[in-house]
C-alpha positions in Angstrom: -17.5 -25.0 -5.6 -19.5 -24.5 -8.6 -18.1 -26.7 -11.8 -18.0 -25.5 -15.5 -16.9 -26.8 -18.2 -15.3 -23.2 -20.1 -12.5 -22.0 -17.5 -12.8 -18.1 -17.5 -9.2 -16.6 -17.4 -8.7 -14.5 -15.2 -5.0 -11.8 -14.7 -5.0 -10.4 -11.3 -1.5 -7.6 -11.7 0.2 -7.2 -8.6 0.9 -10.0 -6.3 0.5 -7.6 -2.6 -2.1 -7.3 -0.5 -4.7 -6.6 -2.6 -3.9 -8.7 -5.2 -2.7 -12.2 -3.2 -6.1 -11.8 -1.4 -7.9 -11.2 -4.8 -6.4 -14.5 -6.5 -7.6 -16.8 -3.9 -10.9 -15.5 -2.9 -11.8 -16.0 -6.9 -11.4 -19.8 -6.1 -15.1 -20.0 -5.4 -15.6 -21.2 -8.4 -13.8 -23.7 -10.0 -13.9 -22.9 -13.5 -12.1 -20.0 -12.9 -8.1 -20.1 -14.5 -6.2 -17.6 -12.1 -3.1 -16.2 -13.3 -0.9 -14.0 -10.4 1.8 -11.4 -12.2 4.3 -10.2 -9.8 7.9 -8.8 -10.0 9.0 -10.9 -7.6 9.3 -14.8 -6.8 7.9 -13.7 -2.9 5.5 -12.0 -1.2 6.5 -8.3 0.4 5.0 -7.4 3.6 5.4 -3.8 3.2 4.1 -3.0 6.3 7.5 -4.3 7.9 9.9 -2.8 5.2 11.1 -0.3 8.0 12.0 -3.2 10.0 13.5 -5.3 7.3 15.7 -1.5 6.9 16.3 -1.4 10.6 17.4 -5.3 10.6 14.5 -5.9 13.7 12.4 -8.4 11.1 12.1 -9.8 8.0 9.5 -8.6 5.5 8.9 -11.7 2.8 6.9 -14.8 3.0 7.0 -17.7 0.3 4.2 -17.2 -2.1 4.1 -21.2 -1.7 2.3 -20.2 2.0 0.1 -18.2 0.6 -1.2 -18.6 -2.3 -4.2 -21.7 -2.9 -4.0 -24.6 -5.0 -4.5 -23.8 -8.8 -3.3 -20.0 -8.3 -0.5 -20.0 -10.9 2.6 -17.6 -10.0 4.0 -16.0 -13.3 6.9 -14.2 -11.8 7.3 -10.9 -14.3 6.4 -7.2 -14.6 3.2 -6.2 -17.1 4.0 -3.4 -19.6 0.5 -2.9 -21.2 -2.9 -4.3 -20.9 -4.3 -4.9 -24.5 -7.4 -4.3 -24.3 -7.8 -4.6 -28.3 -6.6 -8.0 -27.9 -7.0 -9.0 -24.4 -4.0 -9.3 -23.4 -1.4 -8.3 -20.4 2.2 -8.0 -22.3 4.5 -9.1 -20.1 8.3 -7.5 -20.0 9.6 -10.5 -20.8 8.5 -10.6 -24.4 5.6 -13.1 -23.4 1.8 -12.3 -22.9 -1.0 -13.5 -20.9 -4.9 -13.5 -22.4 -7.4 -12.4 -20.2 -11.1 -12.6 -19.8 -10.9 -10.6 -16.8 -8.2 -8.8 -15.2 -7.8 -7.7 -11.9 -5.5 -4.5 -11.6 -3.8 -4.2 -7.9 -0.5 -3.2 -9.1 0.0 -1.0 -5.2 2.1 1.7 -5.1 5.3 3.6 -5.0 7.4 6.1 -3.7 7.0 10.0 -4.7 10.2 10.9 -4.6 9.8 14.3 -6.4 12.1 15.3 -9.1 10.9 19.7 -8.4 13.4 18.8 -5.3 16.9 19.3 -6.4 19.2 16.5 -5.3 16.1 14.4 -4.2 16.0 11.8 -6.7 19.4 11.3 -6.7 20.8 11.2 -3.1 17.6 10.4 -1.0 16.6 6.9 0.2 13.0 5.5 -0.3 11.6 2.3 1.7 8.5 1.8 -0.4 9.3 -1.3 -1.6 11.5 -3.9 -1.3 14.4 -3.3 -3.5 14.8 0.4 -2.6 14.5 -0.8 1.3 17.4 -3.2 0.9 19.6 -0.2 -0.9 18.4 2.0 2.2 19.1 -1.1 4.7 23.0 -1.3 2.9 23.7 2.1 3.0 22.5 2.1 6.6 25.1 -0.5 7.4 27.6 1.7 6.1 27.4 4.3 8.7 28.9 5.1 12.4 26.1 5.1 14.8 26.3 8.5 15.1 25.9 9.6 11.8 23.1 12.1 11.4 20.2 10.6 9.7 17.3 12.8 8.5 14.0 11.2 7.9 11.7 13.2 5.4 7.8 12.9 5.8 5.7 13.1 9.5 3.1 10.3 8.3 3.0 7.0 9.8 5.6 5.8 7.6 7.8 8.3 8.6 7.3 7.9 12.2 7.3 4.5 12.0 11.2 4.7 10.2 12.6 7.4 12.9 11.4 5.4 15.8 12.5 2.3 14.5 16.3 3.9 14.0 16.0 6.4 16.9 15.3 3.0 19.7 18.5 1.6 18.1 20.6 5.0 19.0 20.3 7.0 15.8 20.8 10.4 15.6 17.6 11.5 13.7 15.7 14.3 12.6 11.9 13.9 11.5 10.7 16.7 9.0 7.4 16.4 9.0 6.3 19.4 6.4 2.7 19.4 7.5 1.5 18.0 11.3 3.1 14.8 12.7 1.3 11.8 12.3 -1.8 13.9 10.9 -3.8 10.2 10.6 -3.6 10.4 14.3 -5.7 12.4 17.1 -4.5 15.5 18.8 -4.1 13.4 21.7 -2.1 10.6 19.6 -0.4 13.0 18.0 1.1 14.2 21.5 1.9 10.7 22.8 4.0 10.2 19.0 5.8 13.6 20.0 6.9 13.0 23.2 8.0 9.1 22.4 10.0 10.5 19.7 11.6 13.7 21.7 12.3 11.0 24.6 14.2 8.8 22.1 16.4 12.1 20.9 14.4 12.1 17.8 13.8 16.0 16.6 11.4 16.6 15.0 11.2 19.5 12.5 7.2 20.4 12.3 5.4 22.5 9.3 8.6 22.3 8.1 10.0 21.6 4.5 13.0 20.4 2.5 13.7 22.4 -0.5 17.2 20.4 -1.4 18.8 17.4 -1.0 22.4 16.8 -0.9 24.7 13.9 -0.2 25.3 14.9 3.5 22.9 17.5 4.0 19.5 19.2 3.6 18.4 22.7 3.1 15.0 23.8 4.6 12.7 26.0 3.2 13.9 28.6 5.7 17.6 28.4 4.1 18.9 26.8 7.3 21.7 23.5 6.1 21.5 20.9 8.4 24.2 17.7 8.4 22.0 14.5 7.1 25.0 11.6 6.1 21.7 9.5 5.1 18.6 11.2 3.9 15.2 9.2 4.0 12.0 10.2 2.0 8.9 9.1 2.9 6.8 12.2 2.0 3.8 10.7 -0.1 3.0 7.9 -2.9 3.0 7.4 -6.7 1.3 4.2 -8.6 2.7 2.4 -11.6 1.8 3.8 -14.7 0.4 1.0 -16.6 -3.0 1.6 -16.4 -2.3 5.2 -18.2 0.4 3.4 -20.9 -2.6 1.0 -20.9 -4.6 3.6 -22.7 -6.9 3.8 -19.7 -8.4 6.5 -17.9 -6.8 8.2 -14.5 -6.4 10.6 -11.8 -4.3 12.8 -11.3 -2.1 10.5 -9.4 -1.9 7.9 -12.0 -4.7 5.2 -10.5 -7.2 3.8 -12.4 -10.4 6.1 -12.7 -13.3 3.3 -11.7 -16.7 3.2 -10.7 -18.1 2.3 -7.2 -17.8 -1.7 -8.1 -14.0 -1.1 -8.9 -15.0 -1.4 -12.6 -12.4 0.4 -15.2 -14.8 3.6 -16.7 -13.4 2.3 -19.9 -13.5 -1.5 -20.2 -16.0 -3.6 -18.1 -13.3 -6.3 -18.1 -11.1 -4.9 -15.8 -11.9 -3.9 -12.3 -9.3 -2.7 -9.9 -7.8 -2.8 -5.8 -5.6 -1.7 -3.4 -4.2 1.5 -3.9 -4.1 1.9 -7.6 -7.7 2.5 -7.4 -9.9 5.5 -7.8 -13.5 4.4 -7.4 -15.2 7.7 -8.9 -12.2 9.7 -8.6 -12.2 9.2 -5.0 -10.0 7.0 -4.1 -9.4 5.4 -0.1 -6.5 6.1 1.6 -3.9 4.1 0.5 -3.1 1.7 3.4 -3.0 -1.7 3.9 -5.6 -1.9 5.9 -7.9 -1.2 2.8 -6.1 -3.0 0.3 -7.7 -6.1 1.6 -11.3 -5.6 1.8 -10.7 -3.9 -2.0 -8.7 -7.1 -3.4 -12.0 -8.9 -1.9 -14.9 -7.0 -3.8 -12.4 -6.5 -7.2 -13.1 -10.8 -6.9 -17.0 -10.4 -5.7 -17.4 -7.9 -8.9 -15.0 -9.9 -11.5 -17.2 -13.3 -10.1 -20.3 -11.3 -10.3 -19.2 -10.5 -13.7 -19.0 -14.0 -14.6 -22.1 -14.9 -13.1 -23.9 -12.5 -14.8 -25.1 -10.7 -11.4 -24.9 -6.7 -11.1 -22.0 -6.1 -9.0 -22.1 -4.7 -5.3 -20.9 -1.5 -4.2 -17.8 -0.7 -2.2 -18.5 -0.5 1.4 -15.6 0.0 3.8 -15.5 1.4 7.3 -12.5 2.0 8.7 -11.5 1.7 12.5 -8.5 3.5 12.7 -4.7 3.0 12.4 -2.0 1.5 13.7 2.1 2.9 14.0 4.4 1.6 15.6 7.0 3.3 17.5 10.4 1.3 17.4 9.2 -2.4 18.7 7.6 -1.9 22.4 5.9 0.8 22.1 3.0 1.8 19.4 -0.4 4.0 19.4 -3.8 1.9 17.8 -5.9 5.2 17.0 -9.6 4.4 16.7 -11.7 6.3 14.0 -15.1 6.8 13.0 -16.3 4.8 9.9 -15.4 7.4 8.0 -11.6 7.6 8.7 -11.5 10.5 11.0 -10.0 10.1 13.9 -11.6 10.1 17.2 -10.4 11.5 21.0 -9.4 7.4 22.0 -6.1 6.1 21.7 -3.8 2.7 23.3 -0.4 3.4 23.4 2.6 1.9 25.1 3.3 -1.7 25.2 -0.6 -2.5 24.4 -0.1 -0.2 21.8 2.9 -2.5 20.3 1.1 -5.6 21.1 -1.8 -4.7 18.9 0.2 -3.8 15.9 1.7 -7.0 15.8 -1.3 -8.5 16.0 -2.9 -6.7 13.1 0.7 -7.3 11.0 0.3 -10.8 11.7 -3.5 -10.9 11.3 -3.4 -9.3 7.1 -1.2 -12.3 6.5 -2.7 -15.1 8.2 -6.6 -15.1 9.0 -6.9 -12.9 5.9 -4.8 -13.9 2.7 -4.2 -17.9 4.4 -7.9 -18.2 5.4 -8.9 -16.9 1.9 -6.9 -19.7 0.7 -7.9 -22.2 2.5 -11.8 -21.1 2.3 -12.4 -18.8 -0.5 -15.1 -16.0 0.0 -14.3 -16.4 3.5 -13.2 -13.2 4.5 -15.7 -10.3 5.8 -14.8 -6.3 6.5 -16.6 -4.0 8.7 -19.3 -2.0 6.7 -21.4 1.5 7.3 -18.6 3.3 6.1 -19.4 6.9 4.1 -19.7 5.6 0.7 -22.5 3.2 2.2 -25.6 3.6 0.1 -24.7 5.3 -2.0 -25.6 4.4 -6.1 -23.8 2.6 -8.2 -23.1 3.9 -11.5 -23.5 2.3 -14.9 -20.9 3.5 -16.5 -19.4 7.0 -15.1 -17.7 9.0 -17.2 -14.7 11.2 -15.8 -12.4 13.3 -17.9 -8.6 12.4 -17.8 -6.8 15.1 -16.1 
């Protein structure tokens, strides 16, 4: 480690993938004051939150196993980044100065308010508040109560399969292709997993209302649904906009290819609250990693007084998991799309738990225990491309 005598302080927002990884790999140098802002006194695997809903696993882990020595835990929610006065004011009255700050805030649900009765009678699993509300209500019901699971992504797949192997009755609507992440091929293994487990599935199909024990489809048809679970898209926090910064239309921070703010050189964001030149990755936690690792590299480089590097990730592929033995790994070109070449089955299970297990503890633990450690697979279509002094987007 390189000593100093002037610590540099520096806020990472958002204590999840992303931003745990982020704290500890800026421990390569010691002069460096690392402050961690998160809601909550542990760490959310959010990965697992349709387990922790289904009761088949847990989904925290004590910060104290993850986080490195000098990483100080500030359990609290940020309101507003000053950037007049360097500052991240905290919602409990109190405020944190900054030299740096890292913005990995995640995401949210997208429970959309143009659905009537949506916001007020369907269940989210996002995070881990709203999964415990979904988990209690859950508990409330006969076995046979019809459930109706809204969104065909891997989140949504993932939630019916986990509640269909337990003897659900549930119905998947999917509103575009199920599991579109997937390969046609994968896709058809997903399909006839969940139609062997009594799951129907509703495809190019669409909920127009929800209502506290049904749902009406975009055909008119009103189907029974005693719980009613949406997992139809993401939203982000919107600090960075109340922040006076720039943003997508989705409400992440507009950056440039180093994860730089376009507005303020001081803070740089990760995970999926990020929008390096308004085209952001897809959110997943399989990128919010190797992004919590460059926001450090760029906020160190800052310090250093080094240009910072370029994003470069290529992804492999995805992993869902379909109740807990069975799952599909689908591999992917560098660029995200899918290829002909998936493992299902058992294999398929096997090697999502691995990954789950993996995030936590050769990424975030080894980060902690040997900061800068961690390495990501490369090549990926942003890959050479240049870097941007200081781009300039308009706000939507």
């Amino acid at each position: 480690m390189i000593g100093h005598n002037t610590p540099h302080r520096v806020v990472v927002i958002g204590g999840g993938y992303a931003g745990t990884l982020a704290a500890n790999r800026l421990r390569t140098r010691a002069d460096v004051d690392i402050t961690l802002v998160n809601p909550r006194p542990e760490f959310v695997e959010r990965i697992r939150l349709h387990q922790l809903v289904a009761r088949t696993g847990d989904a925290t882990i004590d910060y104290g196993t993850l986080l490195g020595e000098g990483v100080r835990l500030v359990v609290d929610s940020a309101t507003r980044i000053d950037t007049a006065a360097r500052a991240v004011r905290l919602a409990s009255g109190g405020a944190l100065d900054y030299d740096h700050v890292i913005y990995a805030v995640g995401s949210t649900a997208a429970i959309p308010r143009s659905v009537p009765g949506a916001a007020e009678f369907a269940f989210d699993l996002a995070e881990l508040e709203p999964a415990q509300r979904l988990r209690a209500r859950l508990d409330e019901l006969p076995p046979d109560a019809p459930v109706t699971v809204v969104g065909g992504g891997l989140t949504g797949v993932e939630t019916a399969a986990e509640l269909a192997e337990q003897g659900r009755a549930v119905t998947l609507v999917c509103g575009r292709a199920l599991a579109p992440y997937l390969s046609a091929r994968g896709r058809r293994y997903v399909a006839r997993w969940l139609a062997r487990h009594g799951v129907t599935v509703l495809g190019a199909s669409q909920v127009t209302e929800v209502r506290a024990d049904s749902v009406v489809l975009a055909d008119a048809a009103v189907r029974p649904s005693a719980l009613t679970i949406w997992t139809a898209g993401f939203g982000v926090p919107e600090l960075a906009a109340a922040s006076g910064l720039r943003t997508d239309a989705l409400g992440r921070l507009l950056t440039d290819e180093t994860l730089t703010s376009v507005d303020d050189p001081r803070i740089v964001a990760a995970g999926d609250a990020a929008s390096p030149s308004g085209r952001p990755l897809r959110m997943s936690g399989y990128a919010a990693g190797p992004l919590g690792a460059q926001a450090a590299d760029t906020v160190l480089s800052r310090i250093e007084g080094t240009e910072p590097a370029a994003i470069d990730l290529a992804f492999t592929g995805a992993c869902v998991s379909l109740g807990r033995r069975a799952g599909v790994r689908q591999l992917a070109r560098k660029d995200d799309t899918a290829v002909d070449v998936y493992i299902g089955g058992r294999m398929g299970a096997v090697i999502k738990e691995v990954t789950c297990r993996f995030v936590v503890s050769k990424r975030i633990r080894r980060e902690a225990r040997e900061p800068g450690s961690m390495g990501w697979p490369k090549g990926g279509p942003r890959s050479g491309q240049p870097v941007p002094a200081a781009r300039v987007v308009a706000s939507p």
